[in-house]
N, C-alpha and C positions, 0 to 999 in steps of 0.2 A: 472531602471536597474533590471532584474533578473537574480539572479543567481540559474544557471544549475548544481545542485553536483549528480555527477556518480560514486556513488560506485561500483564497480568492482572487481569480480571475476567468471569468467565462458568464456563465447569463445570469443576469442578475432576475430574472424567472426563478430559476433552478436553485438559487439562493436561499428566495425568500422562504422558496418548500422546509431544506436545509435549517434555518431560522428557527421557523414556525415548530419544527420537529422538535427541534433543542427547550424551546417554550412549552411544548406540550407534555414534557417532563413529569412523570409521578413523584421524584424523590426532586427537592428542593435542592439537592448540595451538588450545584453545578456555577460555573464561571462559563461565561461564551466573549473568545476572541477573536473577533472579524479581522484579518487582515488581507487588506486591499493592496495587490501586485498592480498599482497604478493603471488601473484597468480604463482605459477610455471613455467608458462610461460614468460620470463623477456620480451618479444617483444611488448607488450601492451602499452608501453612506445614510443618506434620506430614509432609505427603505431600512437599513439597519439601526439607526439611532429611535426612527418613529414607533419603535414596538416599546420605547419607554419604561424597559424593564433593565433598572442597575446593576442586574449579575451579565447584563449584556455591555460589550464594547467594539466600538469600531478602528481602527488606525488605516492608516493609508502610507502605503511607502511614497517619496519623495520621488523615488523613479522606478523601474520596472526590475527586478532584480533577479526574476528568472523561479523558475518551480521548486528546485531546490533550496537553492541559497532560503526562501519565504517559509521553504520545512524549515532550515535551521533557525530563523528568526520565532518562529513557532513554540522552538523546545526555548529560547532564549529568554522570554517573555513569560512561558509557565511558570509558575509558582506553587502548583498542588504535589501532592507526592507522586500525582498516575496525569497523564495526560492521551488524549486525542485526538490526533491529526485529522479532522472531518475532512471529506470532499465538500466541494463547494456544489454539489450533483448529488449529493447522498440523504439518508433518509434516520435517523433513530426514531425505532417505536416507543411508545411513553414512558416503557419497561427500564429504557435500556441502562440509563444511570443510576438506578437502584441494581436491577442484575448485575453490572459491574463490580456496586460495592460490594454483594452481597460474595462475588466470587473473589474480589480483593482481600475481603477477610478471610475468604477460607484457604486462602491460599498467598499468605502474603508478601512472601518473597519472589512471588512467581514477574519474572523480569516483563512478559505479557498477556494480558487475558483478552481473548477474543467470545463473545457469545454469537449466537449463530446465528447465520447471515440468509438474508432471504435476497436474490439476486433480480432488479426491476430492471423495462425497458426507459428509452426516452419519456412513453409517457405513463410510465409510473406501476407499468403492468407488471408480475409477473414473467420471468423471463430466463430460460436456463440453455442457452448457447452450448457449442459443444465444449469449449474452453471451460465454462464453468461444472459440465458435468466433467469431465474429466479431473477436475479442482475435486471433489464429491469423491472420488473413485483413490486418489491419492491419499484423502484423510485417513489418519490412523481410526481403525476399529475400535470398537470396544465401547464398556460404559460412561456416562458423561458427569459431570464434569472430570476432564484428566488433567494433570500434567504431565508433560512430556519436559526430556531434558538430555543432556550431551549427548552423542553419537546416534542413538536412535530418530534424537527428533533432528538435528544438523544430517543424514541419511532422506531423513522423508522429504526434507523441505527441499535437499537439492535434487531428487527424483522427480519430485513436483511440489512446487509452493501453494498449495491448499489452503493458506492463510488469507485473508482480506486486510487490506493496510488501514484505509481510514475505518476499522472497526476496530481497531486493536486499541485499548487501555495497556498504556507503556508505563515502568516504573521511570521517571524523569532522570531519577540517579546515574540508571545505565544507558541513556542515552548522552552522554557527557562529547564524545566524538564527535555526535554531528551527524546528517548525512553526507557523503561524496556529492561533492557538487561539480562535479566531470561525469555523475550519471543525472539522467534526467527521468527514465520510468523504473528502472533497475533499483535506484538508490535504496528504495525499503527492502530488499533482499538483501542487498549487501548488509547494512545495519543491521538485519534481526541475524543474520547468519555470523554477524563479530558478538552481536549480545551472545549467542546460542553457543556459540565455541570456547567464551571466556566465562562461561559456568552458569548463563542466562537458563530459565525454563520456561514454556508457556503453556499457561491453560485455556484449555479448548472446550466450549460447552456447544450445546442443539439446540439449546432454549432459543429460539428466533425472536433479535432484539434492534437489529439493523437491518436497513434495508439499502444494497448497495447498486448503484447505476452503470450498467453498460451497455454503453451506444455507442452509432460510430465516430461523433466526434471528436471522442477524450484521444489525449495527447498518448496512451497507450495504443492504440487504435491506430491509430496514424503512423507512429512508428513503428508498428507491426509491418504494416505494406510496404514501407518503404526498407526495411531492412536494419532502420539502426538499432533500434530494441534491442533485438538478439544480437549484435556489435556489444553491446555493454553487458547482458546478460553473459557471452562469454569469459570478460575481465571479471563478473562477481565470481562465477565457475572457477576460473582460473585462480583467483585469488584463493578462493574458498579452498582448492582441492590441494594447496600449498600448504595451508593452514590445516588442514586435517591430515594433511604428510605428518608436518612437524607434532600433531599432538599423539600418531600412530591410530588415527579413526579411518583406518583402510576402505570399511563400506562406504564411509562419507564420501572418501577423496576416489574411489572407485564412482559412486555417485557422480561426482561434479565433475570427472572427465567423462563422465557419457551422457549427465543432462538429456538423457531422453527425452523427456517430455518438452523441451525448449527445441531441442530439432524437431520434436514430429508435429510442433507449433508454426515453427517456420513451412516447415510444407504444406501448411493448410490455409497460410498465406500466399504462396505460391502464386496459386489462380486468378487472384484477385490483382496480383501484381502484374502479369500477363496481360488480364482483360484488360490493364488498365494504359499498357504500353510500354512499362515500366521493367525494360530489360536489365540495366543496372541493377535495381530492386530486385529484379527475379532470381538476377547471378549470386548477389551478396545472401539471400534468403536458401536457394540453392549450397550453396558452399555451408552454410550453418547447419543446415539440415545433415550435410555429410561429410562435413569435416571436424577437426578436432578444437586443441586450444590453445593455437598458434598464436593468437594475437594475446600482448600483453595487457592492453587495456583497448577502451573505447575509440571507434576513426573519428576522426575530427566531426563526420556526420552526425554522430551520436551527440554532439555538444548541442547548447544551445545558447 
């Protein structure tokens, strides 16, 4: 059994696609948990209970509790051995909870398995931005299905995270901590980077079985231009490259103090923060792009 947890809050459109995906399922052994972050709109509910199928469920928090804290409620609520954090924006093709299992068996200590991910726009196209090729360009080489594990793959991931979050089937076991909920886009990096350091591995397949959405309104997106992103992105770096001090994984911690790929992220925000007037923005995105990792964790901006 996998269970499906959907946290929610954003178009109840983009939802029902979400839903509909989960229902159009080839392999039967799945649970789907809606959880509604008090979303303004009460009809999310209507649209999720009316498809009338028992492996599906709705809940609604009582008040608004924020993106992360709704991931922790998420893992808190699973009950299967592997779970899925869906986007409330995202897509699985009919494949994709049979491929799961079929790479769970073959691999089943493996702490995460992601299968491969086909990256859509707003409405639904085909869509490969430079951030995603560059995602493409980080992935480790080689034949597929792999698993990857200590220093080499905690190396790749803090070079650049080539992982997709709401694609990844997580063992529930190793998710026991939680994510940090003082991050708000960063939090699934940190979390696979404490799985990956305390003896986690994940495998990575090309079979395309998801289909993931990037547009400009998701809450990554936003806090790209505005600069807090990369504010918290530095505290997982920071953290991270502490934690590869102490286990002696030098590429790692050589890795997470240069973050390259997260500074030449922020400079390609840059313009947009400019056009936009956004001189603060531009100084804080500037400074990340070419400084180090002074700051201990997240500025207060980064919170939400």
């Amino acid at each position: 059994m996998l269970d499906i947890m959907l946290p929610f809050y954003g178009d109840i459109g983009l939802l029902d696609e979400a839903v509909r995906s989960v229902l159009a399922q080839e392999s039967p052994d799945w649970r789907l948990t809606v959880i509604d972050d008090a979303y303004p709109d009460p009809s999310a509910g209507d649209l999720v209970r009316g498809h009338g199928d028992p492996r599906v469920t709705y809940l609604r928090n009582e008040r608004n509790v924020g993106i992360t804290a709704n991931f922790n409620r998420a893992i808190e609520l699973a009950r299967a051995d592997r779970l899925v954090i869906l986007g409330g924006d995202d897509r699985l093709l009919p494949g994709y909870v049979g491929h799961v299992h079929e790479l769970a068996a073959r691999h089943p200590d493996a702490a995460l398995v992601q299968p491969g991910v086909r990256v859509i726009d707003d409405e639904g196209a085909e869509h490969l931005p430079l951030g995603d090729r560059m995602k493409r360009r980080y992935l480790p080489g080689g034949p597929r299905p792999v698993e990857l594990s200590g220093e080499p793959l905690a190396a790749s991931l803090l070079r650049g995270n080539w992982l997709y979050f709401p694609s990844i089937a997580w063992r529930r076991d190793l998710m026991a901590g939680g994510f940090r909920e003082d991050l708000s886009v960063a939090q699934d990096l940190d979390l696979i980077l404490r799985i990956v350091t305390a003896g986690g591995s994940a495998v990575v397949d090309d079979r395309v079985a998801f289909e993931y959405r990037r547009h400009r309104a998701s809450l990554s997106a936003v806090r790209g231009t505005d600069g807090s992103k990369f504010a918290e992105e530095r505290a997982v770096f920071s953290a991270a490259a502490a934690t590869a001090e102490r286990l002696g994984w030098r590429r790692a911690a050589r890795a997470a103090r240069a973050h390259t790929s997260s500074r030449l992220h922020a400079l390609t925000e840059l313009p947009g923060a400019l056009a936009r007037g956004r001189g603060r923005a531009a100084g804080r995105l500037l400074r990340h792009a070419l400084g180090g990792l002074e700051a201990p964790g997240p500025d207060r901006e980064a919170r939400r």
